[in-house]
DSSP file (Angstrom, degrees, kcal/mol; ACC not computed):
  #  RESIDUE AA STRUCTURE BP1 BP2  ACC     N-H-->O    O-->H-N    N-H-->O    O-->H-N    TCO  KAPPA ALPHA  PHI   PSI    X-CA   Y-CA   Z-CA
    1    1 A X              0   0    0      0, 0.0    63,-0.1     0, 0.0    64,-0.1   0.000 360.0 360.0 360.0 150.5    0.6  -15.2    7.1
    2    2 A X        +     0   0    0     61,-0.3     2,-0.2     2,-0.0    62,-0.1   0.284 360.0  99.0 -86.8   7.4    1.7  -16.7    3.8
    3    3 A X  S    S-     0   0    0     61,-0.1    13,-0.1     2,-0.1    11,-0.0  -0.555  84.9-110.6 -97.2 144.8    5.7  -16.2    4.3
    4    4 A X  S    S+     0   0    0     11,-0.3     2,-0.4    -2,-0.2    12,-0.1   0.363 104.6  23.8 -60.7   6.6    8.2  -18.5    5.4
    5    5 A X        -     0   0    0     10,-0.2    10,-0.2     1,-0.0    -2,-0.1  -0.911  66.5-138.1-168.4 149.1    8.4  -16.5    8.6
    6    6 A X        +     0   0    0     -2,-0.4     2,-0.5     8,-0.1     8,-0.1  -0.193  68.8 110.4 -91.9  39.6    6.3  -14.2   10.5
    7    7 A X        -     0   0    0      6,-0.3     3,-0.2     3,-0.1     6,-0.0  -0.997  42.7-174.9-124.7 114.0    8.8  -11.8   11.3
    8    8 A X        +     0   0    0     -2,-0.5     3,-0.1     1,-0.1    -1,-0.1  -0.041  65.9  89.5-101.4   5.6    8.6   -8.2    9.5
    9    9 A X  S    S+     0   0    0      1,-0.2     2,-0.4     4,-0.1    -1,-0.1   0.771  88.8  45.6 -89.9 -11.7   12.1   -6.7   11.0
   10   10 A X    >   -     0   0    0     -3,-0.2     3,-0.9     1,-0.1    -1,-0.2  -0.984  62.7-160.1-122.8 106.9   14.2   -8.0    8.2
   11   11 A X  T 3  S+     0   0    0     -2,-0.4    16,-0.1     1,-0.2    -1,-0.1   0.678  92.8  63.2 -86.4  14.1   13.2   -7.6    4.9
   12   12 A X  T 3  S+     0   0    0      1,-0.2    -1,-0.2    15,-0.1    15,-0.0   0.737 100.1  55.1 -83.6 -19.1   15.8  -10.7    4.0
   13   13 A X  S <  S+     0   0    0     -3,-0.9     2,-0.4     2,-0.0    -6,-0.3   0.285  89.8  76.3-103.2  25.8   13.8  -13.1    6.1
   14   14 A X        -     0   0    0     -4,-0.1     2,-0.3    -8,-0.1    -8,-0.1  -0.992  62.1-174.5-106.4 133.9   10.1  -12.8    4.6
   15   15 A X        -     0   0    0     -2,-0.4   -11,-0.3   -10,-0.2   -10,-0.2  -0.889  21.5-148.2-114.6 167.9   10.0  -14.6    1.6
   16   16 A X        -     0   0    0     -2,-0.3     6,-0.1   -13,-0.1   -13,-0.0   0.321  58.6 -76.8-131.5  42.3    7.1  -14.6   -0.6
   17   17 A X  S    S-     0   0    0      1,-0.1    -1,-0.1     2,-0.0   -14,-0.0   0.870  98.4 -52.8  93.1  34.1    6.9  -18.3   -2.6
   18   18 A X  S    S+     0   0    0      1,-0.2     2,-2.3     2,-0.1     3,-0.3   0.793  95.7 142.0  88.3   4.6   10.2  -17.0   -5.5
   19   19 A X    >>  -     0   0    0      1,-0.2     3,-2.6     2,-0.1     4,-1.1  -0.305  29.4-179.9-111.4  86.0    8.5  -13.9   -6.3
   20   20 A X  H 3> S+     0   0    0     -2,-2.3     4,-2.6     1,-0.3    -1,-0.2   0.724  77.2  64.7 -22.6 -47.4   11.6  -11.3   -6.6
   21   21 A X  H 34 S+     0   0    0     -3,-0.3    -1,-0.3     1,-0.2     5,-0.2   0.884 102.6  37.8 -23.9 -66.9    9.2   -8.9   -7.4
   22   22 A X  H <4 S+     0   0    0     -3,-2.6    -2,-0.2     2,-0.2    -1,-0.2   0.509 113.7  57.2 -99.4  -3.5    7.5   -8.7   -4.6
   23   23 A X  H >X S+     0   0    0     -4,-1.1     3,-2.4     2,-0.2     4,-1.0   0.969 106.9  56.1 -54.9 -87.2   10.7   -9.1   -2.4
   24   24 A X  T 3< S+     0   0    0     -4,-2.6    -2,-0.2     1,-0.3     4,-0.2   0.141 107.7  41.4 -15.5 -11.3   11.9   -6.2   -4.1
   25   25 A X  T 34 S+     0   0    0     -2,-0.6     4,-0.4    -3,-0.1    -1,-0.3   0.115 113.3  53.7-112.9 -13.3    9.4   -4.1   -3.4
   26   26 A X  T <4 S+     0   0    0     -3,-2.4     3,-0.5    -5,-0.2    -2,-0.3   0.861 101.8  61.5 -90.6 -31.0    9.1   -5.4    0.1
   27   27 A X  S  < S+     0   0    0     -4,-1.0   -16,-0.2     1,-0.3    -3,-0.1   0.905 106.6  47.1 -67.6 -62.2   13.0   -4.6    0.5
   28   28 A X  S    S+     0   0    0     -4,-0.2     2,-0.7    -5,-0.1    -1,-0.3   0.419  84.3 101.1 -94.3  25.6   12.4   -0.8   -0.1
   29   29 A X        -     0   0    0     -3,-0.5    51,-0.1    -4,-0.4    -1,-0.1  -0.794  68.1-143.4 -67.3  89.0    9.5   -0.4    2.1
   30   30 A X        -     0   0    0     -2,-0.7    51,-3.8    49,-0.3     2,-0.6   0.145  15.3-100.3 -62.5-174.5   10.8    1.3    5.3
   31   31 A X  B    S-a   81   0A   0     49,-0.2     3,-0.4   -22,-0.1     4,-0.2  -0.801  80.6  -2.1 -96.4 111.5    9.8    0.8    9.1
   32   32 A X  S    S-     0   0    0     49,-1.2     3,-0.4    -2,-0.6    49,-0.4   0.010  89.2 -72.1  80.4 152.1    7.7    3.2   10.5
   33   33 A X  S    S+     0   0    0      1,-0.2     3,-0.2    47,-0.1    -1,-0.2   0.060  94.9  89.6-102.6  -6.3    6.1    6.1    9.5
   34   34 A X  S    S+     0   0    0     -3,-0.4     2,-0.5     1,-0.2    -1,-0.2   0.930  98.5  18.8 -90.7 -31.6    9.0    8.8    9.2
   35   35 A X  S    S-     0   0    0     -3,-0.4    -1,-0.2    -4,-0.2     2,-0.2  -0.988  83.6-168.6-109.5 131.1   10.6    8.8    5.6
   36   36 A X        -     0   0    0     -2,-0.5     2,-0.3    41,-0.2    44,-0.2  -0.529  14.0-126.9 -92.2 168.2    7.7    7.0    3.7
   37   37 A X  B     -B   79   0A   0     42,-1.5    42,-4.8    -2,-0.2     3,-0.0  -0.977  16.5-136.0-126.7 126.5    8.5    5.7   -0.3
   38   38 A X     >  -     0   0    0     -2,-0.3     4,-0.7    40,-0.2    41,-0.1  -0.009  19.4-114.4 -53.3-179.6    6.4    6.6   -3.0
   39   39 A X  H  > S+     0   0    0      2,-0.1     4,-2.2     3,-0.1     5,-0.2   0.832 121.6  54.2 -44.5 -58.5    5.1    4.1   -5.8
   40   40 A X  H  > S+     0   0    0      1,-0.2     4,-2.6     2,-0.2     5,-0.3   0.851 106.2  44.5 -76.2 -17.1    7.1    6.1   -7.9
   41   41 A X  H  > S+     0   0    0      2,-0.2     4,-3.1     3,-0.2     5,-0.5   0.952 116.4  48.3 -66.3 -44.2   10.4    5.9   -6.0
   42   42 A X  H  X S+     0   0    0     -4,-0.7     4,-4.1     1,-0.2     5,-0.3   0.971 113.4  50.7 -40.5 -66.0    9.9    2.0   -5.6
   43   43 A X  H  X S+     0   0    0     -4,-2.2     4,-2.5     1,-0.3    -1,-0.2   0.895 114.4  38.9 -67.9 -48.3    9.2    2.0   -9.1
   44   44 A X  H  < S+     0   0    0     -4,-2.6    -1,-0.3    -5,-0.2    -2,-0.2   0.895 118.7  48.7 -84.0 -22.1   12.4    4.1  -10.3
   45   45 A X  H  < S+     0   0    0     -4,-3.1    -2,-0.2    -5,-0.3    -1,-0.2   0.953 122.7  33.6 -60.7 -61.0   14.7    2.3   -7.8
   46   46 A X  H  < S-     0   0    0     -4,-4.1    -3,-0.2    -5,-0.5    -2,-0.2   0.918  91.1-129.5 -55.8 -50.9   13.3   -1.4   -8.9
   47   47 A X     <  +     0   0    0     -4,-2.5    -1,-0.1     1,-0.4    -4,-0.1  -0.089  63.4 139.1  92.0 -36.6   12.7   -1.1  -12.2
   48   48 A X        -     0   0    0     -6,-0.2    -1,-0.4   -24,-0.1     2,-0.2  -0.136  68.0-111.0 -80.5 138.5    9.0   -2.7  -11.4
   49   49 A X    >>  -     0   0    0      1,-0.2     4,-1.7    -3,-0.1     3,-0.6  -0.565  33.3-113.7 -84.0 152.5    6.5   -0.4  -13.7
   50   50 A X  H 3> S+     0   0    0      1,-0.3     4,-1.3     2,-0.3    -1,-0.2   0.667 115.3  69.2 -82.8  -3.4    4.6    1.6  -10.7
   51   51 A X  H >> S+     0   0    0      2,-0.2     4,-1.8     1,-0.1     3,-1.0   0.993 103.2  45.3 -45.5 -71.5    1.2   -0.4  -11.9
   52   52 A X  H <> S+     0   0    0     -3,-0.6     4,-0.7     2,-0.3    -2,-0.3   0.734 110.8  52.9 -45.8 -52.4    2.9   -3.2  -10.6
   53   53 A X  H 3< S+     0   0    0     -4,-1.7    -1,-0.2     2,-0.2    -2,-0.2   0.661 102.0  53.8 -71.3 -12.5    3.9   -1.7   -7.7
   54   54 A X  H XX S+     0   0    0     -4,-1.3     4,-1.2    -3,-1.0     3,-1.1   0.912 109.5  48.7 -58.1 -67.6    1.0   -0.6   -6.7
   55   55 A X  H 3X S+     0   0    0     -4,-1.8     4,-1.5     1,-0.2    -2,-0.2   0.532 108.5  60.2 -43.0 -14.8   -0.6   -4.4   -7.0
   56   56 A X  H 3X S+     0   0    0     -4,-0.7     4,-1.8    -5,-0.3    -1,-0.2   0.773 106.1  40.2 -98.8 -22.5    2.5   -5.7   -5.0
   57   57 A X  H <> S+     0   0    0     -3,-1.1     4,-1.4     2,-0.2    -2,-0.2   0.786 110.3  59.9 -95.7 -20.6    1.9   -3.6   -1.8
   58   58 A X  H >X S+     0   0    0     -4,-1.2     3,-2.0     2,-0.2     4,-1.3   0.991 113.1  42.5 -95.4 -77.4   -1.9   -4.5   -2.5
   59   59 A X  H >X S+     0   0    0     -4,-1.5     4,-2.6     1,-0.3     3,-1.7   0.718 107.4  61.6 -11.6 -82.5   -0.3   -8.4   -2.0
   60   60 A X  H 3< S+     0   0    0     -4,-1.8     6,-2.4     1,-0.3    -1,-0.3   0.457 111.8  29.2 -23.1 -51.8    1.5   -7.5    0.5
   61   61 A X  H << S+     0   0    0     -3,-2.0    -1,-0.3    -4,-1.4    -2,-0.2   0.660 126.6  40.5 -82.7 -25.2   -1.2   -6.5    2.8
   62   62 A X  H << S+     0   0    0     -3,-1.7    -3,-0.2    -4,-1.3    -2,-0.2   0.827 133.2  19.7 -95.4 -34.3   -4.3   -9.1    1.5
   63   63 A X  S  < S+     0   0    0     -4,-2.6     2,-0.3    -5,-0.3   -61,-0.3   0.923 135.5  33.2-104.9 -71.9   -1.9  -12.2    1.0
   64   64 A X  S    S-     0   0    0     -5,-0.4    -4,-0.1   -63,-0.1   -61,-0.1   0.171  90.4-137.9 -97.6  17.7    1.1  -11.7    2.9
   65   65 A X        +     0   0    0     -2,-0.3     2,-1.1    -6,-0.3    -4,-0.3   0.667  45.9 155.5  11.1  44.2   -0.6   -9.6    5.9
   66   66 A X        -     0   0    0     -6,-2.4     2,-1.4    -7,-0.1    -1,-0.1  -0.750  51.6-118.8 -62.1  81.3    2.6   -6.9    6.0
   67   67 A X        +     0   0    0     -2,-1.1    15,-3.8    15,-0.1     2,-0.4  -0.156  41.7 176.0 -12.9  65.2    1.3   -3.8    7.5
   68   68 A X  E     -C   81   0A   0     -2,-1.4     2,-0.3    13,-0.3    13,-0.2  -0.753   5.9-174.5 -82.8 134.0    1.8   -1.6    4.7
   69   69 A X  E     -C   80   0A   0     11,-1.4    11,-2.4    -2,-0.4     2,-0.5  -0.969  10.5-153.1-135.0 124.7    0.4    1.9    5.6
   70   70 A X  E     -C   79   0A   0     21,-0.3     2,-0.5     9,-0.3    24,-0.3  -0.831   8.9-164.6 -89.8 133.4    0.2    4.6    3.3
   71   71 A X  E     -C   78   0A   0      7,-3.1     7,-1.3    -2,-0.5     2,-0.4  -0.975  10.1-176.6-148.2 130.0    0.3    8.3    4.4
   72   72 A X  E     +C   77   0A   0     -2,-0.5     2,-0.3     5,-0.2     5,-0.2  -0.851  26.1 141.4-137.9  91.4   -0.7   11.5    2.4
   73   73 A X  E >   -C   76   0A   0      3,-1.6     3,-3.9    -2,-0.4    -2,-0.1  -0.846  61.6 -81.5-125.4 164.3   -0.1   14.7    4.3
   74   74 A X  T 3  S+     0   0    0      1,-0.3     2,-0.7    -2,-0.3    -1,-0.1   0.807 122.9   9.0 -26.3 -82.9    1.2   18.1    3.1
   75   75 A X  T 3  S+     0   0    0     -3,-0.1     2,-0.3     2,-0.0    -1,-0.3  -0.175 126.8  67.3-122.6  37.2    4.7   17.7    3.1
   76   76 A X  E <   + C   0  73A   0     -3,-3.9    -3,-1.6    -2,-0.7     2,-0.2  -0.988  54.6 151.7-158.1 142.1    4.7   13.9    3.7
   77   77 A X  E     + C   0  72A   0     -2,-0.3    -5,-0.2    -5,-0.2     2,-0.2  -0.804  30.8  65.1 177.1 125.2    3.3   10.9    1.0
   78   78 A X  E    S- C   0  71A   0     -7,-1.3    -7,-3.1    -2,-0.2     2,-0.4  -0.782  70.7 -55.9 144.0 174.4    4.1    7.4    0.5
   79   79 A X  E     +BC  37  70A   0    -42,-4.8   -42,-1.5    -9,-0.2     2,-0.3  -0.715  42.9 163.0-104.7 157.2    4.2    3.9    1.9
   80   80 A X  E     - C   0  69A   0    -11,-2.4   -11,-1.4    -2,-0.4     2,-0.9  -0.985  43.2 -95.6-160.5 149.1    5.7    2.6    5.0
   81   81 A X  E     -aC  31  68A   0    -51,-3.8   -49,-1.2   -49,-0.4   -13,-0.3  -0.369  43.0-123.9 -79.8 105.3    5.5   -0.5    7.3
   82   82 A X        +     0   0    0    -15,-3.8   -15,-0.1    -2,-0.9    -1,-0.1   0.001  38.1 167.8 -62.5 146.4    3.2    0.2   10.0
   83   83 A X        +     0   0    0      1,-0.5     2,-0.4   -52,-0.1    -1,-0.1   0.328  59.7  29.1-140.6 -15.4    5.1   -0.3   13.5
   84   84 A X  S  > S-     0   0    0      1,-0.1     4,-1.3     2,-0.0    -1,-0.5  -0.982  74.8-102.7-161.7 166.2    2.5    1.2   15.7
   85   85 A X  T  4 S+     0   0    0     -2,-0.4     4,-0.3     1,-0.3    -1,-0.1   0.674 117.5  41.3 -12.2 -58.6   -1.0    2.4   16.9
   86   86 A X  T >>>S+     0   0    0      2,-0.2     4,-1.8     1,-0.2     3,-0.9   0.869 110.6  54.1 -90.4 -33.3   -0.8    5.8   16.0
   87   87 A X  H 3>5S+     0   0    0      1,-0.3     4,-0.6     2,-0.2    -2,-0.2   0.917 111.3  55.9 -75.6 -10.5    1.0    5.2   12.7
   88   88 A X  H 3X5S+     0   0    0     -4,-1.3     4,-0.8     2,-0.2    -1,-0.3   0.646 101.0  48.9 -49.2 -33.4   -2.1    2.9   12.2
   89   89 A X  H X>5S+     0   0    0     -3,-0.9     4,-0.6    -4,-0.3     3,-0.5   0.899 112.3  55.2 -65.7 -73.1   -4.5    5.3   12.7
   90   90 A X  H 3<5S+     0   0    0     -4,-1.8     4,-0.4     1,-0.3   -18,-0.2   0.741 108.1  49.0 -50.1 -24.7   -2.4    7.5   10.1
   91   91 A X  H 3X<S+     0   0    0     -4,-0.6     4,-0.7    -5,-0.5     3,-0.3   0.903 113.0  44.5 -94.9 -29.3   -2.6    5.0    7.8
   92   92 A X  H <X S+     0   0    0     -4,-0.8     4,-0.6    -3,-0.5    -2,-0.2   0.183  88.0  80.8 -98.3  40.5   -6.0    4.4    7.9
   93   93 A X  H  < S+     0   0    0     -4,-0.6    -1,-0.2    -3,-0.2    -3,-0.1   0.543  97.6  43.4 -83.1 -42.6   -7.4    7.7    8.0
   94   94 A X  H >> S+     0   0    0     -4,-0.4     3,-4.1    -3,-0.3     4,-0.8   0.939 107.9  55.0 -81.8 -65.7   -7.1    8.2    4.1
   95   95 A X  H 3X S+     0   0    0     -4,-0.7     4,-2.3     1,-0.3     5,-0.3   0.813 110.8  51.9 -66.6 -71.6   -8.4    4.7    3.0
   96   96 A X  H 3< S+     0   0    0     -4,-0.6     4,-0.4     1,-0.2    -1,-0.3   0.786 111.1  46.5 -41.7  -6.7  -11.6    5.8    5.3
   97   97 A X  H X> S+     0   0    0     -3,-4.1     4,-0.9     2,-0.1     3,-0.6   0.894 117.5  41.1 -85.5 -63.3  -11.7    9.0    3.4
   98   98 A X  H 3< S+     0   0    0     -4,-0.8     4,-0.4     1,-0.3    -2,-0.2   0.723 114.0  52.6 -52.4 -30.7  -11.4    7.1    0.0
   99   99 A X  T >X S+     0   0    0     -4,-2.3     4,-1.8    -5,-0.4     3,-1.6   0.988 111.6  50.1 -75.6 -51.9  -13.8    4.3    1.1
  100  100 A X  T <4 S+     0   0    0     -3,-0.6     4,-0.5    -4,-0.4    -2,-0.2   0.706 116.1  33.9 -61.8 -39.1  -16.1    7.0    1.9
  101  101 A X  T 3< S+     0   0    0     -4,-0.9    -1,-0.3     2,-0.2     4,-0.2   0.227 114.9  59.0 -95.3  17.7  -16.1    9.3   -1.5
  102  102 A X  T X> S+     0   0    0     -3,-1.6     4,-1.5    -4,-0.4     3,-0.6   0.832 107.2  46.8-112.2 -90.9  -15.7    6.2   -3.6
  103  103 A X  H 3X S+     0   0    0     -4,-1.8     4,-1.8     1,-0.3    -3,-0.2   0.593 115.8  43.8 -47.5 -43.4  -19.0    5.1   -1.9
  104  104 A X  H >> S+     0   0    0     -4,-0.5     4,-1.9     1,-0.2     3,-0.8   0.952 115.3  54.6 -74.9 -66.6  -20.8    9.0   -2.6
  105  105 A X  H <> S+     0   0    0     -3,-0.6     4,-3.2     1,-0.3    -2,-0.2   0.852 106.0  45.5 -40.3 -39.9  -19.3    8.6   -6.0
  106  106 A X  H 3X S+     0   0    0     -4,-1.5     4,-6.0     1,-0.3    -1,-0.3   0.965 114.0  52.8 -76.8 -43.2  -20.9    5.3   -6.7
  107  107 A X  H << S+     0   0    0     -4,-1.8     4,-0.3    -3,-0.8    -1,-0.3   0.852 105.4  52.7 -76.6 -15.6  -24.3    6.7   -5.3
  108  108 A X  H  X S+     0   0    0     -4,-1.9     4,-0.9     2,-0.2     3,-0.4   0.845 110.2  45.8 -69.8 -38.6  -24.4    9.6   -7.4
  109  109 A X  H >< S+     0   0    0     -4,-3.2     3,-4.8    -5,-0.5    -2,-0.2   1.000 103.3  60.6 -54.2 -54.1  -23.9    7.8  -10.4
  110  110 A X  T 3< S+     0   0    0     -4,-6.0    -1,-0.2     1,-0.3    -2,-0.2   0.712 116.4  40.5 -51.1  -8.2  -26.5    5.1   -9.5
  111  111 A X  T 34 S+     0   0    0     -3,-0.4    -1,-0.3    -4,-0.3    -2,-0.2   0.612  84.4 102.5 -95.0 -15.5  -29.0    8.3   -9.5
  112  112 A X  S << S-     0   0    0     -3,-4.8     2,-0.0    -4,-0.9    -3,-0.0  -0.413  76.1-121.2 -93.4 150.5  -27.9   10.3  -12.3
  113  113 A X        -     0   0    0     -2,-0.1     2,-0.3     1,-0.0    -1,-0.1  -0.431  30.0-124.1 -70.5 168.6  -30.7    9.8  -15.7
  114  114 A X        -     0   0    0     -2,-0.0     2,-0.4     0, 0.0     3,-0.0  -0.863  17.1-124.0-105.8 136.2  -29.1    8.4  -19.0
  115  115 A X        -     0   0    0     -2,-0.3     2,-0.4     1,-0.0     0, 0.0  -0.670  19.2-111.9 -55.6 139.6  -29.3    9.9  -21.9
  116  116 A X              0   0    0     -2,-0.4    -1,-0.0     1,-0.1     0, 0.0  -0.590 360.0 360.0 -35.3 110.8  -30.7    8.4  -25.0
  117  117 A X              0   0    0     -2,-0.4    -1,-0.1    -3,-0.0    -2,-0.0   0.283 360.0 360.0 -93.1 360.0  -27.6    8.1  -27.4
C-alpha cells in the first residue's frame, strides 16, 4: 500500500502523499456495507465535482489498495469500505456483470459492417 499506514479503521490515519482530495473522499466512505455513499452524495458533501470522485475511489483501490466496494441493489447503491467476505462477493458481483456486457458490447461492435459515409 502507498499510505503512510496500512491501517483502514480511521480515516484520519491513511494519508495519501497531501492530496486533500482524495482524503476527503476517503473520510466519507463508510465501513461496511450497510449505509453505502453515492458519488453524488460524496460529491455534494465535498464539493469534489462527481467526475473527480469517481477517479478518486478508482485511486483508492488501484494506488492506495482501500477496499472500496460498490453495491447496486434495489433499494441499496453506493460505495463502501469492504470489511468482509460476503460484502466482497457483493461488491464484486456488479463489476463481473459490467466486465461481462462491456466485453459483449465490444464484440458486437467489432462485428457490426461500416457504412460508407
Amino acid at each position: 500500500m502507498d499510505t503512510k499506514t496500512s491501517s483502514h479503521s480511521s480515516p484520519n490515519l491513511v494519508k495519501f502523499g497531501g492530496n486533500e482530495r482524495l482524503q476527503r473522499v476517503f473520510s466519507l466512505i463508510p465501513h461496511g456495507i450497510v449505509k453505502p455513499v453515492t458519488a453524488a452524495q460524496i460529491s455534494q458533501i465535498s464539493g469534489i465535482p462527481i467526475r473527480r470522485v469517481y477517479d478518486c475511489i478508482q485511486q483508492l483501490v488501484m494506488k492506495y489498495s482501500i477496499p472500496v466496494g460498490g453495491v447496486r441493489h434495489d433499494n441499496q447503491h453506493g460505495y463502501f469500505i469492504i470489511t468482509n467476505e460476503q460484502e466482497r462477493r457483493a461488491a464484486l458481483l456488479p463489476l463481473q456483470s459490467n466486465a461481462k456486457e462491456l466485453t459483449r458490447r465490444a464484440s458486437v461492435l467489432a462485428r457490426l459492417p461500416l457504412s460508407e459515409a
